[in-house]
Backbone as XML, in Angstrom:
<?xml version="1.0"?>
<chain id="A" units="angstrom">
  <residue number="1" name="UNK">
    <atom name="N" x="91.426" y="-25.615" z="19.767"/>
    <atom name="CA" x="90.183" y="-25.890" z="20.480"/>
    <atom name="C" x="90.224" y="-27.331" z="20.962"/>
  </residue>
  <residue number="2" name="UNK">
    <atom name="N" x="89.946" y="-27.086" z="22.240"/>
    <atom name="CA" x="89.815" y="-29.051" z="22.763"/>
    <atom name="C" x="89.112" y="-29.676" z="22.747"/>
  </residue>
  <residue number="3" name="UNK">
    <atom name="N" x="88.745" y="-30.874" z="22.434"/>
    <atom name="CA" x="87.778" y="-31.340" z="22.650"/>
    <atom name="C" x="86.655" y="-31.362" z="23.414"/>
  </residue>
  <residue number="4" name="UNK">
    <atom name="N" x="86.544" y="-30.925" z="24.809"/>
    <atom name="CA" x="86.050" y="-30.253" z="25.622"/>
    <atom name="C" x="84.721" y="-29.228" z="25.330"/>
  </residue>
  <residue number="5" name="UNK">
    <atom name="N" x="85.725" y="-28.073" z="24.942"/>
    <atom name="CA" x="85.071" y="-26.771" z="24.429"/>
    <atom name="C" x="84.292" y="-27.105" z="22.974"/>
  </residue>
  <residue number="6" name="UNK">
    <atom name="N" x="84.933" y="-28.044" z="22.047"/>
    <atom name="CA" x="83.803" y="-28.552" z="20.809"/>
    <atom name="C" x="82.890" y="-29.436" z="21.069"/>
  </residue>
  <residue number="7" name="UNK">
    <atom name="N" x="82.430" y="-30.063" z="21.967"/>
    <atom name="CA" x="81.432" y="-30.695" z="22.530"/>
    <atom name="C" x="80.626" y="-29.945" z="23.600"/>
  </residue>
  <residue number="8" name="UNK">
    <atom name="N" x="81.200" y="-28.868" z="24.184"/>
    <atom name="CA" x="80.049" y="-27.878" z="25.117"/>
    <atom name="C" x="79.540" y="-26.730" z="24.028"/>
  </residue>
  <residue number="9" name="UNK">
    <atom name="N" x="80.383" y="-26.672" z="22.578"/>
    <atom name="CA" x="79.786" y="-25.694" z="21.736"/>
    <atom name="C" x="78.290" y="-26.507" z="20.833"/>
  </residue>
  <residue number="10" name="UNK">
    <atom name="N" x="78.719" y="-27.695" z="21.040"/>
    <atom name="CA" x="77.512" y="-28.119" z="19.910"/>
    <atom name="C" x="76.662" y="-28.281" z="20.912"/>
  </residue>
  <residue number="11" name="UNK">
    <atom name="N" x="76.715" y="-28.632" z="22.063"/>
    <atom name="CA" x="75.285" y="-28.556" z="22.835"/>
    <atom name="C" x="74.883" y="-27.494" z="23.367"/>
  </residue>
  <residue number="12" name="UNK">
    <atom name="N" x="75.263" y="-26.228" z="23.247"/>
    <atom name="CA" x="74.971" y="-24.904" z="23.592"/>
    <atom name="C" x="74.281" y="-24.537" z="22.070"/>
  </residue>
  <residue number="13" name="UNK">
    <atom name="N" x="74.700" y="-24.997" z="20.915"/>
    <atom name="CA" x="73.931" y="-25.059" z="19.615"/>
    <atom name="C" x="72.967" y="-25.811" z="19.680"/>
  </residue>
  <residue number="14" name="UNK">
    <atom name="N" x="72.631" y="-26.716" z="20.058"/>
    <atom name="CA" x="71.671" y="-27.740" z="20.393"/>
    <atom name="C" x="70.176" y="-27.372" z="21.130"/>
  </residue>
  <residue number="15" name="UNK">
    <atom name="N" x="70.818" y="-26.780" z="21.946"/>
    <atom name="CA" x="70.204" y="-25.926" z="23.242"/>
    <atom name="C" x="69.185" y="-24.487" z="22.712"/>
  </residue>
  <residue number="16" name="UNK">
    <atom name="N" x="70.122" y="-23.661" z="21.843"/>
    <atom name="CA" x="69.785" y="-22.726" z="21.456"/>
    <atom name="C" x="68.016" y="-23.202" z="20.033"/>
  </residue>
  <residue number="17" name="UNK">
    <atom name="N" x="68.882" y="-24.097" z="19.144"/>
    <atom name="CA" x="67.542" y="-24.954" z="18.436"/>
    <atom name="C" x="66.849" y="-25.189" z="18.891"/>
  </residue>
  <residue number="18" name="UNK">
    <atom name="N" x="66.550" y="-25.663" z="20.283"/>
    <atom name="CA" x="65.350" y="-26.167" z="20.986"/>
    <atom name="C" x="64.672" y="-25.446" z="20.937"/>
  </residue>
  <residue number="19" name="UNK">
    <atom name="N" x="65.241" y="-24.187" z="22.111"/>
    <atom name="CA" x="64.523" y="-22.805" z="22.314"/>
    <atom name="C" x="63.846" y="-22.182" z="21.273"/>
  </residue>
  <residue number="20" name="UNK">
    <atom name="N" x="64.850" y="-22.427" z="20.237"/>
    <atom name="CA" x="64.083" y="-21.833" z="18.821"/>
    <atom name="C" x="62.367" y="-22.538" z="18.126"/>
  </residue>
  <residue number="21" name="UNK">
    <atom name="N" x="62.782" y="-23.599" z="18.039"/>
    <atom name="CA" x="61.643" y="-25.081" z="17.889"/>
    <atom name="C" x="60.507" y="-24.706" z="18.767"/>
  </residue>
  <residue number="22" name="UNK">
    <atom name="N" x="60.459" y="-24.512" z="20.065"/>
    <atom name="CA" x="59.483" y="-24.084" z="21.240"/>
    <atom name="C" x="58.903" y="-23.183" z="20.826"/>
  </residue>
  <residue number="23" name="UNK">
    <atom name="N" x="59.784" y="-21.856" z="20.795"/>
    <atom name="CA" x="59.219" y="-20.417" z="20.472"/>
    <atom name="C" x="58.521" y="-20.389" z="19.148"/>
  </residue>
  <residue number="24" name="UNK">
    <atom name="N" x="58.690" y="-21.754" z="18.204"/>
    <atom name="CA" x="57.775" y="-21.675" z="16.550"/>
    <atom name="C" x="56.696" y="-22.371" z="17.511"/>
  </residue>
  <residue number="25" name="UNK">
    <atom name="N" x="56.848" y="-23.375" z="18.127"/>
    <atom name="CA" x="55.358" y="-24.213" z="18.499"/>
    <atom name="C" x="54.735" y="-23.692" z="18.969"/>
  </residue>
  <residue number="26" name="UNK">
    <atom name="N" x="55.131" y="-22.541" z="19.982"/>
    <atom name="CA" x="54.642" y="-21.446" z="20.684"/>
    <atom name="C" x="53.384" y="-20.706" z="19.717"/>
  </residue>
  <residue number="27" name="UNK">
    <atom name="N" x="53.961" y="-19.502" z="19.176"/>
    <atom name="CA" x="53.392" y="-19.230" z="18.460"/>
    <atom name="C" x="52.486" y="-19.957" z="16.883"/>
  </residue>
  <residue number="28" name="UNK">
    <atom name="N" x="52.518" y="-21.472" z="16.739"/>
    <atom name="CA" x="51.751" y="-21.845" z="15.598"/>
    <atom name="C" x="50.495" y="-22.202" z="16.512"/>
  </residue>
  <residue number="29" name="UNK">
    <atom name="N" x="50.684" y="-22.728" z="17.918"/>
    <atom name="CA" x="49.623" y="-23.030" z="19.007"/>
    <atom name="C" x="48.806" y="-21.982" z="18.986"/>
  </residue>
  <residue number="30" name="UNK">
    <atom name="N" x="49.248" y="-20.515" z="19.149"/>
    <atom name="CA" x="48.810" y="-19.526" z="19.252"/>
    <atom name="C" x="47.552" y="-19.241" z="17.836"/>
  </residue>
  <residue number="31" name="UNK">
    <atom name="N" x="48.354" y="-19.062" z="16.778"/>
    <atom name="CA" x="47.447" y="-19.250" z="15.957"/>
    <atom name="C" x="46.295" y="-20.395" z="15.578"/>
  </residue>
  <residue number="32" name="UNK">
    <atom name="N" x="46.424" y="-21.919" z="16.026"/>
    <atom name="CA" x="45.339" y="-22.619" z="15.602"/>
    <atom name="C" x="44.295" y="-21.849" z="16.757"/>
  </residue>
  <residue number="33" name="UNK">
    <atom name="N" x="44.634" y="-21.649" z="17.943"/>
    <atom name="CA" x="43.661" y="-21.155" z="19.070"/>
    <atom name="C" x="43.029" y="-20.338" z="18.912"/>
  </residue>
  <residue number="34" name="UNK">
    <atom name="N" x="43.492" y="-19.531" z="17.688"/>
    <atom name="CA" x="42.584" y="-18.477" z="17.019"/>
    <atom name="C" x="41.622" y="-19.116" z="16.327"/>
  </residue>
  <residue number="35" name="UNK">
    <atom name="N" x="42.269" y="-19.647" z="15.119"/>
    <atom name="CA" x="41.232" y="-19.887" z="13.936"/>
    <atom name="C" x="40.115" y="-20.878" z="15.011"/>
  </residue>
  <residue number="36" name="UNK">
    <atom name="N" x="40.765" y="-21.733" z="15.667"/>
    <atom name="CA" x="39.625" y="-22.790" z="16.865"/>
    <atom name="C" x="38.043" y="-22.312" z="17.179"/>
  </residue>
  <residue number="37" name="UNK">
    <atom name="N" x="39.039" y="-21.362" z="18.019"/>
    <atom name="CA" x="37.700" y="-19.677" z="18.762"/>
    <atom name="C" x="36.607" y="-19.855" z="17.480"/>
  </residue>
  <residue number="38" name="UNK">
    <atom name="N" x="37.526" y="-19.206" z="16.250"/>
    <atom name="CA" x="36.366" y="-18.457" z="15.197"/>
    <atom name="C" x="35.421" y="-20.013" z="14.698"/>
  </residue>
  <residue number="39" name="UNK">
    <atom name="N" x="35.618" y="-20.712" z="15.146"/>
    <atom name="CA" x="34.991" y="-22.285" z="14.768"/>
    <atom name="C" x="33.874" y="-22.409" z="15.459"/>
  </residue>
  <residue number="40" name="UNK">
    <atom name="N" x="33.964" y="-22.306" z="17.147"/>
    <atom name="CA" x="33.192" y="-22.732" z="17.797"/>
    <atom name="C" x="32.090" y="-21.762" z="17.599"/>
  </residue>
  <residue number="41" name="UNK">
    <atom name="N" x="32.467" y="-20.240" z="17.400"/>
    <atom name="CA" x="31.399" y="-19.358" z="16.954"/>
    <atom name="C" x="30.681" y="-19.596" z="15.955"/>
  </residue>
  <residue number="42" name="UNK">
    <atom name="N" x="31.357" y="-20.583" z="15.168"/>
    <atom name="CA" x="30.394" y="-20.827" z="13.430"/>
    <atom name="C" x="28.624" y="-21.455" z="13.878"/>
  </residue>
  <residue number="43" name="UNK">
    <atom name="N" x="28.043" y="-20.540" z="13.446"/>
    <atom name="CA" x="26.357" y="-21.163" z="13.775"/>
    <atom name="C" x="25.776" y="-22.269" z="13.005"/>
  </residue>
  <residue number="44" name="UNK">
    <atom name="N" x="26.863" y="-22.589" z="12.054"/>
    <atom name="CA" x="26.373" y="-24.093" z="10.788"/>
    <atom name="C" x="27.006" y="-25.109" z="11.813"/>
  </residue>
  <residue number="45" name="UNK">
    <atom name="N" x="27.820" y="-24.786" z="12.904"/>
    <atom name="CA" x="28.258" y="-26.435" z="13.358"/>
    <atom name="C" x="27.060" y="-26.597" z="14.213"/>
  </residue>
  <residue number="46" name="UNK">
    <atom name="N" x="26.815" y="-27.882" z="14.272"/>
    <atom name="CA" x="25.802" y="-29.034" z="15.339"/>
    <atom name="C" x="26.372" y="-28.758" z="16.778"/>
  </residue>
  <residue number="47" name="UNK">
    <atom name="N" x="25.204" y="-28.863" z="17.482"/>
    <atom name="CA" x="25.657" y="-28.842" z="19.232"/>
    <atom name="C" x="26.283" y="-30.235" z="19.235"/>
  </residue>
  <residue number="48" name="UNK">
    <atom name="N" x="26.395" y="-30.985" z="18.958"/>
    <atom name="CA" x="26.935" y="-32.303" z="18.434"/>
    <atom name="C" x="28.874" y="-31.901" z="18.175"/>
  </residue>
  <residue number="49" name="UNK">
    <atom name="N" x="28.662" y="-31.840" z="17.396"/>
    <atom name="CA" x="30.332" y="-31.138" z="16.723"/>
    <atom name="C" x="30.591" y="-30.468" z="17.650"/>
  </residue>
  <residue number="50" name="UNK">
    <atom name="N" x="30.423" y="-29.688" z="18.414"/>
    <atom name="CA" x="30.787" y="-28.295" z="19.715"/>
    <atom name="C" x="31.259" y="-28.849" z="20.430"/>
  </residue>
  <residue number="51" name="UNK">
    <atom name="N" x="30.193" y="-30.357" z="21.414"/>
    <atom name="CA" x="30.851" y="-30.801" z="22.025"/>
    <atom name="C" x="31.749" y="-31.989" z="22.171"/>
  </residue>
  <residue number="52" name="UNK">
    <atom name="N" x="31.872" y="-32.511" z="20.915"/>
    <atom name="CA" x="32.573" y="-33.615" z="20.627"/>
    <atom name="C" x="33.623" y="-32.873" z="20.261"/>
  </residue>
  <residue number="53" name="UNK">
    <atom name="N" x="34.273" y="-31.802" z="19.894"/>
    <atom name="CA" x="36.094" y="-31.129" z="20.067"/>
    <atom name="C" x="35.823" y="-30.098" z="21.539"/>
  </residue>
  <residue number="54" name="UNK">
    <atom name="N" x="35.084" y="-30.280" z="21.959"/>
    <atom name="CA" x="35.425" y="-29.614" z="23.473"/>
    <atom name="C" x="35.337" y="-30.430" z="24.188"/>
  </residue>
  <residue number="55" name="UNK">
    <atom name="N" x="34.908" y="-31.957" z="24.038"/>
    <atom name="CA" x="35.365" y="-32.985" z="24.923"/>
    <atom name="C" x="36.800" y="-33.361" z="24.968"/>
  </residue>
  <residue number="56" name="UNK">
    <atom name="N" x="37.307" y="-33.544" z="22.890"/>
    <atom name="CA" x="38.481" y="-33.942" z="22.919"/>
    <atom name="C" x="39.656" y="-32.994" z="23.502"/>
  </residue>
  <residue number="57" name="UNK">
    <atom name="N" x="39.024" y="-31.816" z="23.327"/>
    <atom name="CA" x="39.819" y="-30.698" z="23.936"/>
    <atom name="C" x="40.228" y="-30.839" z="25.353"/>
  </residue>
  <residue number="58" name="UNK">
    <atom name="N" x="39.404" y="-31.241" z="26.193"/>
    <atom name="CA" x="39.142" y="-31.078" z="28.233"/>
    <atom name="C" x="40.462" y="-32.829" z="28.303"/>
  </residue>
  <residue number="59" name="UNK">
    <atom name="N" x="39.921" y="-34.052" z="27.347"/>
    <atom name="CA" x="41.170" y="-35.133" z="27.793"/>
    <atom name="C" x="42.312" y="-34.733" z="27.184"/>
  </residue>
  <residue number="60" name="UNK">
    <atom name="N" x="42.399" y="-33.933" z="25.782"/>
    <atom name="CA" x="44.036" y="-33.567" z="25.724"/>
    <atom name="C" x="44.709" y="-32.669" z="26.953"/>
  </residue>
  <residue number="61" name="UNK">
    <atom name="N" x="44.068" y="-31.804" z="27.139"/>
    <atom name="CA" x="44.041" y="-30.877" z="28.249"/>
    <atom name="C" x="44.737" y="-31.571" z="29.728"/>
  </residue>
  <residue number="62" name="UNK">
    <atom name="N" x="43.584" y="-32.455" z="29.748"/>
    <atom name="CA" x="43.739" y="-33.644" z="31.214"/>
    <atom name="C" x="45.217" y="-34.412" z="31.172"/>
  </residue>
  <residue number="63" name="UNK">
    <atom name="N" x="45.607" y="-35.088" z="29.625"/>
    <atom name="CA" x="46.439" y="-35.892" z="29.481"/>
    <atom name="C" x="47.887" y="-35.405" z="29.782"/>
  </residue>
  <residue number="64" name="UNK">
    <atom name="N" x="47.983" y="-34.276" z="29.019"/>
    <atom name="CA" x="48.975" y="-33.243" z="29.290"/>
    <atom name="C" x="49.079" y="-31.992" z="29.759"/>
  </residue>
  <residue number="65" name="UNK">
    <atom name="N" x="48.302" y="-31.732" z="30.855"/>
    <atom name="CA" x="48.425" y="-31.005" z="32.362"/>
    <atom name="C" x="48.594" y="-29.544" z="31.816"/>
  </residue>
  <residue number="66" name="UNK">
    <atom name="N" x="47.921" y="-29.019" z="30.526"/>
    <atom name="CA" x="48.269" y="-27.920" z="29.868"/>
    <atom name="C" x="47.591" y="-26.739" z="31.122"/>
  </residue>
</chain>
């Protein structure tokens, strides 16, 4: 094996981890967006609290073009 081909194998390994890493963030995103939902429905939080994480929500949103 040449050197070549062992340096295009570890970044094709490299590559493949990423994808992997994404597809967990993927889906753990997925789940806080759940439990989130069942939050804003809670009738003990303050109109206060509602919109102070749906503000912070709209500039994360803004900051990173989600």
């Amino acid at each position: 094996m040449g050197m070549k081909d062992k340096f295009q194998d570890q970044a094709e390994q490299w590559q493949n981890q990423a994808k992997e890493k994404m597809e967990q963030a993927k889906e753990q995103t997925k789940q806080r967006g759940g439990r989130q939902r069942d939050r804003e429905d809670d009738p003990q939080r303050t109109q206060r609290e509602r919109d102070r994480e749906r503000d912070e929500k709209e500039r994360f949103d803004a900051d990173y073009d989600v």
